[in-house]
N, C-alpha and C positions, 0 to 999 in steps of 0.2 A: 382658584382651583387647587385642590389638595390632588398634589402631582404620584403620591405614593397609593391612594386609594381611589380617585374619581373616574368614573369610566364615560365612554363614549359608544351610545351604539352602532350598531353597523350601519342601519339604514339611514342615521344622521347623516353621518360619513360619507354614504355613498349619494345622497342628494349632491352634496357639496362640491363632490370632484370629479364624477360618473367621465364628465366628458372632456377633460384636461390629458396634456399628453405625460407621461411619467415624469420624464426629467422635471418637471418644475415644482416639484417638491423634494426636499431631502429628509429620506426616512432614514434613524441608525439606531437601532436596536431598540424602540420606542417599546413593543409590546412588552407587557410583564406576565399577563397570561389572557387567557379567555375560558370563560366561563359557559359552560353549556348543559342544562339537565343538571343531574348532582357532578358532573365532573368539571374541571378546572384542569385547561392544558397547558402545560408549563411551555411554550417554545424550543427556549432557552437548551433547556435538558430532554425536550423529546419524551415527554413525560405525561400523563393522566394520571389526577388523584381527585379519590370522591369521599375523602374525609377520612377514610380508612384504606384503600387498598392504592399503592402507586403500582400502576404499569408501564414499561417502557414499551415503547414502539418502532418497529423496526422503520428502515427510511423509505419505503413506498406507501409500508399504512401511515405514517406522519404526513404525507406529503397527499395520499388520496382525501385524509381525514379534512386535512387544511385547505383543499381544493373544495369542497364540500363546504366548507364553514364560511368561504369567504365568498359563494354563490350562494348563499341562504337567499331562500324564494323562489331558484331557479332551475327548473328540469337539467340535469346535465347527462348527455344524451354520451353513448359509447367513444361515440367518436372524438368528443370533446377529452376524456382519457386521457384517448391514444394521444391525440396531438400534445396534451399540454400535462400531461402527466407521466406516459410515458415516454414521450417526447420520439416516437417511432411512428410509420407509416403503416405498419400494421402489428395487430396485438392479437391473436387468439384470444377467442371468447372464453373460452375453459379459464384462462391465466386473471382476465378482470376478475368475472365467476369466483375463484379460487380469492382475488383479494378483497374483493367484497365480502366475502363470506368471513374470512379471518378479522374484517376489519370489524364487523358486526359482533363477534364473537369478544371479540377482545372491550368491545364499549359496553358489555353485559357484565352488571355489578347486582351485591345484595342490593344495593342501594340504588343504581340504576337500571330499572327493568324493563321500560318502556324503549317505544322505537327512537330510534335519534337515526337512522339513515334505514329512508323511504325508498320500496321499488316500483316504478310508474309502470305500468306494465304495458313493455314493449317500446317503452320511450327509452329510460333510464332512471335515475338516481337523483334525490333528493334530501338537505338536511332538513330535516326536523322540529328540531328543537330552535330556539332564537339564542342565537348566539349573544355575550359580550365581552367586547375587549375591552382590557384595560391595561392602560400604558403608564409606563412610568415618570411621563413627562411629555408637557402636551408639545407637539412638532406640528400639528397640521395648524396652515395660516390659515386666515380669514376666508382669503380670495387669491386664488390660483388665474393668473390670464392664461391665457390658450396660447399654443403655440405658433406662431403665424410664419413662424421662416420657416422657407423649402429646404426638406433635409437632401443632405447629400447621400450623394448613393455609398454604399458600404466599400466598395473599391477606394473612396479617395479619404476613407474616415482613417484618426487616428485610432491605435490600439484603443484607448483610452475612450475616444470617444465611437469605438466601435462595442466596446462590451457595453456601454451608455443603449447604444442604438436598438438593443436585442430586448429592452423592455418595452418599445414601443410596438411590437410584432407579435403580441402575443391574441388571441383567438376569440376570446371574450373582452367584457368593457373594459373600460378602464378602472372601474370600481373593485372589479375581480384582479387587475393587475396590481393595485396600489396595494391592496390589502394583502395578497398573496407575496408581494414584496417586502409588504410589511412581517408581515409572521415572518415567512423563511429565509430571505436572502440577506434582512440583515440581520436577523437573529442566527442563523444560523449557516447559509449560505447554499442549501443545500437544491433547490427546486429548480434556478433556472440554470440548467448544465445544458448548453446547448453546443453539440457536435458542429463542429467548422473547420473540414480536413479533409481533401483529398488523398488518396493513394495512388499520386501521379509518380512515375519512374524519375530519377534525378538519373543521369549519369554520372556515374563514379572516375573521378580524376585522380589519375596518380603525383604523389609530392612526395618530392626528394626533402628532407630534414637536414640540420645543424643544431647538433645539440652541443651544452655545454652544463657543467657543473656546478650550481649554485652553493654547494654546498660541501664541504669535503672532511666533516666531522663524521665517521664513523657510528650508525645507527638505522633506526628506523624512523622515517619521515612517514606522516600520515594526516588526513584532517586539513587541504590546506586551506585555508580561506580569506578572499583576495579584499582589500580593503574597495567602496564605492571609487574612491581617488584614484586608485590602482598603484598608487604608492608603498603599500604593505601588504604584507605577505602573512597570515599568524598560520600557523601548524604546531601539530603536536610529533613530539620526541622523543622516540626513546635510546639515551647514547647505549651503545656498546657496553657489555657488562653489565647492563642494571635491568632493574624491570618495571618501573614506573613512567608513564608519559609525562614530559615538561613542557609549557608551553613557552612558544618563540614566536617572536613576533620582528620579521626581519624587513630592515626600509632595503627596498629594490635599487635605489641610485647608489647607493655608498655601499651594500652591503652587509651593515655593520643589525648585528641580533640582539634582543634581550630576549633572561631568559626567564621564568617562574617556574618552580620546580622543589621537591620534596618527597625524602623518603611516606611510601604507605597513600600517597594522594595519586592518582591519573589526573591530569588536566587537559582540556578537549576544545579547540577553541569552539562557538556556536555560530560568530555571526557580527557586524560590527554595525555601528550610529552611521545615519545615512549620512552625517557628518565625517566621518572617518575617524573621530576623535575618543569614542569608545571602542571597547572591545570586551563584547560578550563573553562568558567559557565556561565549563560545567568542573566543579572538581568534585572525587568520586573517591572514595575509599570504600571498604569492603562493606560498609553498611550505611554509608550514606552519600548523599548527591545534594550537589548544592551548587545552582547557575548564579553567576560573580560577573560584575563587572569592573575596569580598569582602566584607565587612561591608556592612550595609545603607546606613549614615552614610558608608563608603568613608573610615570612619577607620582599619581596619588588618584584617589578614589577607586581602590581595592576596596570592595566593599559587595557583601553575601545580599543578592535579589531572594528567592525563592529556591525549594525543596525542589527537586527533579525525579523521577523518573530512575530506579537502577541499572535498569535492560539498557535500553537501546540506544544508539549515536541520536545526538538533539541538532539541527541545523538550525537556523533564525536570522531574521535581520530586526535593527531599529526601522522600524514603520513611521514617520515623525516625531515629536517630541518626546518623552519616557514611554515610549508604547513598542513594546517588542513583539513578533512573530513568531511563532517556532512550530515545531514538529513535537507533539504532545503524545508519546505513545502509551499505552493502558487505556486507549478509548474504550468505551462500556462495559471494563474492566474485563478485557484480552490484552495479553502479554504482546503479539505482534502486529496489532493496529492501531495506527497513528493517526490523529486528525490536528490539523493546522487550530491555532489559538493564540487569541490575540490578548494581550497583558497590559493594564496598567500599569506603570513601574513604580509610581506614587500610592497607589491606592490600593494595589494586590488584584484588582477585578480579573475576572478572567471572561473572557466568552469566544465559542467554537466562532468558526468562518468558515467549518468544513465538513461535511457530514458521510465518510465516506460507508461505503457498503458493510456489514460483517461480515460478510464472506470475501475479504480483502486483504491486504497489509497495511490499507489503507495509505494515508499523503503524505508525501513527504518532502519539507520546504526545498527546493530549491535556489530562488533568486527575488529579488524584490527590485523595480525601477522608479528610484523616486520621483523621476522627469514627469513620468506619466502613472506614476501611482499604481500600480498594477504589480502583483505578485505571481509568479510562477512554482508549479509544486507538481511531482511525479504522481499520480495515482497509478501503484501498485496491486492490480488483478492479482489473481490467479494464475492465468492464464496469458496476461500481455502485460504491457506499461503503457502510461498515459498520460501526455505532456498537457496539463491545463493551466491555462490563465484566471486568475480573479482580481476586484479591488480588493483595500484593503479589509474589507466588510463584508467580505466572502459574498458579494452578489455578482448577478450575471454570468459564472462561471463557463466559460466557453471550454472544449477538448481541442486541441491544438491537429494532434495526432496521434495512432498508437505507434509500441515499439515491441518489438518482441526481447529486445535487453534492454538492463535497465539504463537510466539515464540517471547516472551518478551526480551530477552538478551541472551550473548552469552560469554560462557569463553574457552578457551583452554587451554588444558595438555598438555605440552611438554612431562614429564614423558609417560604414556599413547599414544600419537597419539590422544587425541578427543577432538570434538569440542561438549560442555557439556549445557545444558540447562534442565527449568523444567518448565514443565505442572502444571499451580496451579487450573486448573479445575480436574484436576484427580489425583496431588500428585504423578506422575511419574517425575522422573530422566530419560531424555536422553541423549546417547553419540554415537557422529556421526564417524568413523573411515576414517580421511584423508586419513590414506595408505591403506588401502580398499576399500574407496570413496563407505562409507553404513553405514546404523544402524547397531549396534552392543548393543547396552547396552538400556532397558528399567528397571527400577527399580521401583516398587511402594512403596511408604514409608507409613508404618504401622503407622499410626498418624491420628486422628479425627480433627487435628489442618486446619484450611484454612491459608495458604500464600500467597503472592504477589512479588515485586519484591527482586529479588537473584543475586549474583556473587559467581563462584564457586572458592575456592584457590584450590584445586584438586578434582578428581575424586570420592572421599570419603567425604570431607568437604565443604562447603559451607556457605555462610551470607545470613540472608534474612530477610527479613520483615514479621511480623504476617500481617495476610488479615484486612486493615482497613475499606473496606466500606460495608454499611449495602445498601439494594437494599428499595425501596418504592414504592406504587402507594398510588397517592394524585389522589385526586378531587376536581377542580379550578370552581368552580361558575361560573359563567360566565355573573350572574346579578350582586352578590355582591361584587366581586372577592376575596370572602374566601376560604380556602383553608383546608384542611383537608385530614390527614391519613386514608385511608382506609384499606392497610393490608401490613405489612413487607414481604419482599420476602428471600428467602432460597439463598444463594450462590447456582451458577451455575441454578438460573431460570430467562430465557427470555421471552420475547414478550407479559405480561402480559397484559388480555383483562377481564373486565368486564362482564359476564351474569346475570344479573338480580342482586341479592344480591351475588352473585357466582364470584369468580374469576378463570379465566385457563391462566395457565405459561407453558413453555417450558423448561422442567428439562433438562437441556445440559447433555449429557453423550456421544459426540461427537458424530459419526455416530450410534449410540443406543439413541436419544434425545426421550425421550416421554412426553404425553402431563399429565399434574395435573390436578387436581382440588382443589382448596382451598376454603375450606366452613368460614362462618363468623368467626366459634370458630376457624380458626386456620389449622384445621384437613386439611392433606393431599392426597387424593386418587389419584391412576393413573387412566387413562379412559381406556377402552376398543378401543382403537387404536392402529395399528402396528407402533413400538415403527422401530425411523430408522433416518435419516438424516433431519431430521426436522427443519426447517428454520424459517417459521412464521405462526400465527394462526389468524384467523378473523373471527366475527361474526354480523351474519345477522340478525336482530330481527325479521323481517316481514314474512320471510320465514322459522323464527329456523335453518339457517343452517349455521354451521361451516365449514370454506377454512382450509384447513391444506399444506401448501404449503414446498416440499420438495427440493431439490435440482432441479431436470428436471420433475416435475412432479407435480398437482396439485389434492387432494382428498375432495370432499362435502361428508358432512353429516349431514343429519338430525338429531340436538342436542341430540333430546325429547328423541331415541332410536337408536343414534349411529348408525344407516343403512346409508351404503355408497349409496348416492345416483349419483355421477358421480367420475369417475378421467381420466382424463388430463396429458398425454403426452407429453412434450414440449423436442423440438432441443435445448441443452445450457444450460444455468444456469438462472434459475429462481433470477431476482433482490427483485422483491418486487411483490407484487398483494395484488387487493384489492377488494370487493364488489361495483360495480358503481348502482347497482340496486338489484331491485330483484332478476332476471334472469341474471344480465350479470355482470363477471369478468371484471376486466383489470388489465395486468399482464407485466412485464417488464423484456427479457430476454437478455442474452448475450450471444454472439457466442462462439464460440470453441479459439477464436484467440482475441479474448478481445478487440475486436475494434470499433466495434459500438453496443452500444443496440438498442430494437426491443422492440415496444409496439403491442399489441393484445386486443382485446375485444372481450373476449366466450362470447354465449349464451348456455345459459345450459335450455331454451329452446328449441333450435333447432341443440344443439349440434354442433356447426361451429366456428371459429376463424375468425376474421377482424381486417386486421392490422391498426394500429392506425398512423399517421405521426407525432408523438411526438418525434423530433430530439434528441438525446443522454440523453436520457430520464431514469432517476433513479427509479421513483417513479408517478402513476398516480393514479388521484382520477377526484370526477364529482364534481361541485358545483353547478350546478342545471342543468336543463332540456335540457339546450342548451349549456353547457357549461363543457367541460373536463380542467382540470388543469395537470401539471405535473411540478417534480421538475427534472429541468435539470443539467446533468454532470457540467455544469459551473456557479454552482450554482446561478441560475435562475429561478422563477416560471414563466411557460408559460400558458398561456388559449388559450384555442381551440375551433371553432364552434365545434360541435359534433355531426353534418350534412358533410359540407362540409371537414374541417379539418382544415380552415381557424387561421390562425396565429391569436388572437384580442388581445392579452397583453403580455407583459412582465414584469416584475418584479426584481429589481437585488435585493439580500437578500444581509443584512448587513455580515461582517465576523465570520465565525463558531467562541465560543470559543471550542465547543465540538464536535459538528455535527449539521447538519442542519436535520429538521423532519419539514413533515406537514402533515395537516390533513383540513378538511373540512367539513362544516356541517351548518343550519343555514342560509345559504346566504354568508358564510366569508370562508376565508382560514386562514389557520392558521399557523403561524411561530416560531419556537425556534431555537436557536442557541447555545443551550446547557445553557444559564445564562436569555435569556429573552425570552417573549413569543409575538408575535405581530401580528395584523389581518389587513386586507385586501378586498377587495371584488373587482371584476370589474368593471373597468370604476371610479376608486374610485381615487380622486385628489390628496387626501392626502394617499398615495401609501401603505404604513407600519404604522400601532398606536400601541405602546408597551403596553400591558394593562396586563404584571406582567414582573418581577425580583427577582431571589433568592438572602435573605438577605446576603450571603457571600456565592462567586463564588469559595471558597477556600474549601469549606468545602458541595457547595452542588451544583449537575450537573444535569439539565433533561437531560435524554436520548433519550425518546422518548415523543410523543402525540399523543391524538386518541379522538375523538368529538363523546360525547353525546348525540343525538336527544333527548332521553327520558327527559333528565333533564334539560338540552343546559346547559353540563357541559363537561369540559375538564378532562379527565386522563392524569394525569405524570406518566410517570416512572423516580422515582428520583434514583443518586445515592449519598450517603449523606458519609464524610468519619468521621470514629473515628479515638481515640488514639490508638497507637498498641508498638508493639517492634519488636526492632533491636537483631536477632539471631543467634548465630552462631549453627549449625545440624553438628551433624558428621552420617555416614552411619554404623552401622554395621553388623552382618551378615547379609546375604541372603541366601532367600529359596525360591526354584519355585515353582510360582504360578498353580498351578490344575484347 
């Protein structure tokens, strides 16, 4: 058989294995695509091409399309959907409705005009066309035996052979499961995400600590990352006086460091050989990245792997022999969405394991256990975090749980059973029970001290960083372009807004966030607000009224004397909202299934909603009378009539180094990308003018922006970083929390 071009039909396939239980085949990335009508799906890339036109597909039409293709012949009735596609207990008819219809639209070419997905009427849905796949190498045996051993119940399975167990549970045959395995889970990873997570109460214990000084070189410590052995320690450094990161790689018994380091390079470790013997690391200068690997002793094989990424921090581990993991971000070419990617280190190959949503930050590697083979990685919402498990071949992906912060890093106890992480907005220790599959362990550490990034050597000890960065709001001239400190902000406060000489932050206290006030001297008061899931805050001058925007839900108030004068209900998760007028919000929401947002514009004079057609739309603002702006998922600013809803510009925004934010006011729009700040206007030739840059990108990051009428001055919120230490905490007793 000719392994690069010879196919195999479906219905071969599915005589052959219809009635075999999953596990007794090993499928890894076999498909190379499938062919159907004039078009050809690429897997791989998430792609349809019919000779002439490639379209990309978003991750519910790829995965409805693929659900469809690997039932050819068979009615698939709504319910079948919900269960196994959208993987929920119930789906509004409107929301299929809406993706069937997109999915239809998007399979209409010059070239393909006919029907490829049939509606039975009153049943459901059907493919069409006859499909064929073709692999790149044949994997299915001869003869598959059936499985004849009693499985055990999911209570006493291992991780390993519990993400194993979730393919045998699926709704349809087994011919539908094989092949549905086949297209997406190891090509791509993306289809069996199945929820397995209580939100059962842990009690919270208090631990007393013992901390000591690992370190006493003068600097900033950051990036640390703990060898499989737990012998080494690699982090990045930057000493005192200088402004480049060096990488250090310190044995924990003797203490003794090396270092790698150079003017004009950052060095960043990623991640080390389930060996312990390598050590991944990314080096970065102002116009290039290049991930490098090194022996452990950094006595030889310094030697350049591949091109990197400029944006965003890379985590990773070796996966077994030259195959590495990582954190891949420029997913479908957005600056702040990451998908997991798995690398030949001999061969250059690449292919996802991770397919996360666009309207996301998308994954971000965490931990790898090579006992049991299984990979851990944050999905980064919008709206939450999301601690999931996969193999290495991104299938069966299970959701662990959600978090409302993020979960920075990730270590494991073998001793124990847990997977161990820490909360540095709240000074909790958590520990996740594999053989439980739940929380089991919250621990508050009695310490006034703020932290940052940690790897635990067990369940008792851990290394960590003291908290290096100090939070700011500047005020940018915007005649002179001077710049000036207005007031330091407290750890754990966001969304920092100006009122008059007055500033209001958002004291993070996760779902308890309430709103401050900080007077000129410093003084902090809380407002008379219910203190609760708190997201973002904006003020209105003309009207005195303050948006206080919650998760699904939006509250005015009249500043002067805190009277709620409206609140707002919203379907989803509130992205962003803002003041487009007096009278009228506009607000950017996301559905339940993370697939597309949805822009609004209230009138809180007549109490009503009008959607707005700002396509995947992050963030919306007005820049004058006729003209809506919005920052779109693919990081682009769009202008809009504000009449009609007419399309009048586009914008493509240079690459985040941090995030992208805008703001508007004045006649201009306004851009940062975390190091520069640049304006714009409509219909304007010279598209982007940079008119600031922080004097070192290493040491100082805007987060956000927000434009002054009163002054025609720009608000930063900066984040600026100091020197700190590298600490080893030991846990000692505990006592519960009352």
């Amino acid at each position: 058989m000719n392994l690069e071009t010879d196919s195999i039909k479906l219905t071969a396939t599915a005589s052959k294995t219809k009635t075999h239980g999953m596990n007794e085949v090993s499928f890894s990335r076999a498909v190379k695509e499938v062919k159907f009508g004039a078009w050809t799906l690429d897997p791989k890339r998430q792609t349809i091409f019919d000779g002439e036109v490639t379209r990309e597909l978003e991750p519910l039409l790829f995965k409805i399309l693929c659900y469809l293709i690997i039932n050819d012949g068979q009615v698939i009735i709504r319910q079948n959907l919900i269960d196994d596609v959208w993987c929920q207990k119930y789906v509004d008819d409107n929301a299929i409705n809406r993706a069937m219809s997109e999915l239809r639209k998007i399979l209409k070419s010059d070239i393909q005009k006919g029907i490829v997905v049939k509606t039975h009427y009153r049943k459901g849905y059907s493919f069409f066309l006859e499909p064929e796949i073709i692999y790149h190498e044949e994997q299915l045996t001869e003869e598959v035996r059936p499985n004849t051993t009693e499985p055990k119940s999911e209570e006493s399975l291992s991780p390993k052979a519990y993400l194993s167990s979730h393919d045998k549970n699926r709704s349809l045959s087994f011919y539908s499961s094989v092949i549905l395995c086949l297209v997406l889970i190891t090509v791509t990873g993306y289809f069996f995400t199945v929820t397995n997570y209580t939100k059962e109460e842990v009690v919270v214990e208090s631990r007393d600590i013992e901390d000591s000084v690992l370190s006493w070189v003068p600097g900033r410590y950051a990036n640390l990352r703990l060898s499989f052995d737990k012998k080494l320690l690699a982090l990045s450094f930057i000493p005192q006086g200088t402004n480049f990161h060096s990488l250090v790689v310190k044995e924990l018994a003797s203490g003794y460091e090396r270092r790698l380091g150079e003017d004009g390079v950052d060095y960043f470790p990623l991640g080390w050989s389930t060996d312990s013997s390598i050590l991944y690391y990314r080096a970065k200068t102002d116009t290039t990245c290049q991930i490098w690997q090194i022996k452990a002793d950094f006595s030889q094989g310094n030697k350049a792997l591949f091109e990197c990424n400029m944006r965003a921090q890379v985590y990773g581990s070796g996966v077994g022999k030259d195959r590495l993991v990582y954190s891949k971000s420029g997913y479908r070419n957005r600056d702040e969405l990451a998908a997991l990617t798995s690398r030949d280190l001999n061969t250059g190959a690449e292919f996802q394991i991770s397919s996360p949503n666009l309207n996301s930050y998308g994954d971000q590697f965490l931990t790898y256990i090579p006992e049991q083979e299984i990979i851990f990685f944050e999905r980064r919402q919008y709206d939450k975090n999301e601690l999931y498990m996969t193999d290495p071949d991104g299938g069966n992906q299970v959701k662990l749980l959600e978090s409302p912060n993020r979960i920075w890093s990730i270590n494991y106890d073998s001793d124990s059973g847990l997977l161990l992480w820490f909360d540095n907005t709240e000074n909790i220790v958590f520990g996740y029970s594999l053989n439980e599959r739940k929380l089991v362990k919250k621990e508050k550490l009695n310490t006034s001290q703020s932290f940052s990034i940690f790897q635990f050597l067990n369940s008792n000890e851990m290394l960590i960083a003291s908290y290096p960065y100090g939070s700011y709001m500047y005020t940018l001239n915007l005649n002179n372009k001077e710049m000036q400190v207005d007031i330091p902000l407290n750890l754990g406060s966001l969304s920092p807004i100006k009122i008059k000489q007055d500033h209001l932050v958002i004291t993070n206290r996760g779902e308890n966030a309430f709103i401050s006030l900080i007077e000129t001297d410093g003084t902090s008061l809380a407002l008379n607000i219910p203190a609760g899931d708190i997201r973002g805050i904006r003020y209105q001058q003309k009207g005195d009224l303050l948006l206080v925007q919650h998760h699904n839900k939006m509250e005015i108030y009249k500043y002067s004397d805190l009277t709620l004068i409206d609140s707002i209900n919203v379907d989803g998760a509130i992205i962003s909202a803002e003041f487009l007028s007096e009278f009228d919000i506009g607000y950017v929401t996301l559905g339940e299934h993370k697939v597309k947002s949805s822009s609004y514009k209230y009138s809180l004079k007549h109490k009503k909603k009008t959607s707005i057609p700002a396509l995947n739309s992050l963030w919306l603002g007005r820049l004058d009378n006729t003209t809506l702006v919005s920052l779109s998922s693919n990081d682009t600013v769009i202008m809009y009539d504000i009449n009609s809803g007419e399309t009048l510009q586009e914008i493509d925004l240079p690459i985040a180094r941090y995030k992208h934010s805008i703001a508007t006011g004045g006649g201009y729009i306004y851009h940062s990308d975390g190091e520069k700040i640049y304006r714009t206007t409509r219909g304007k030739e010279e598209e982007l003018k940079e008119i600031y840059m922080v004097e070192n990108a290493n040491m100082h990051t805007i987060k956000d922006i927000r434009y002054s009428a009163e002054d025609n001055a720009l608000w930063l919120y900066m984040i600026e970083v100091n020197d700190n230490q590298l600490l080893s905490i030991k846990l000692k007793g505990k006592q519960e929390d009352k």
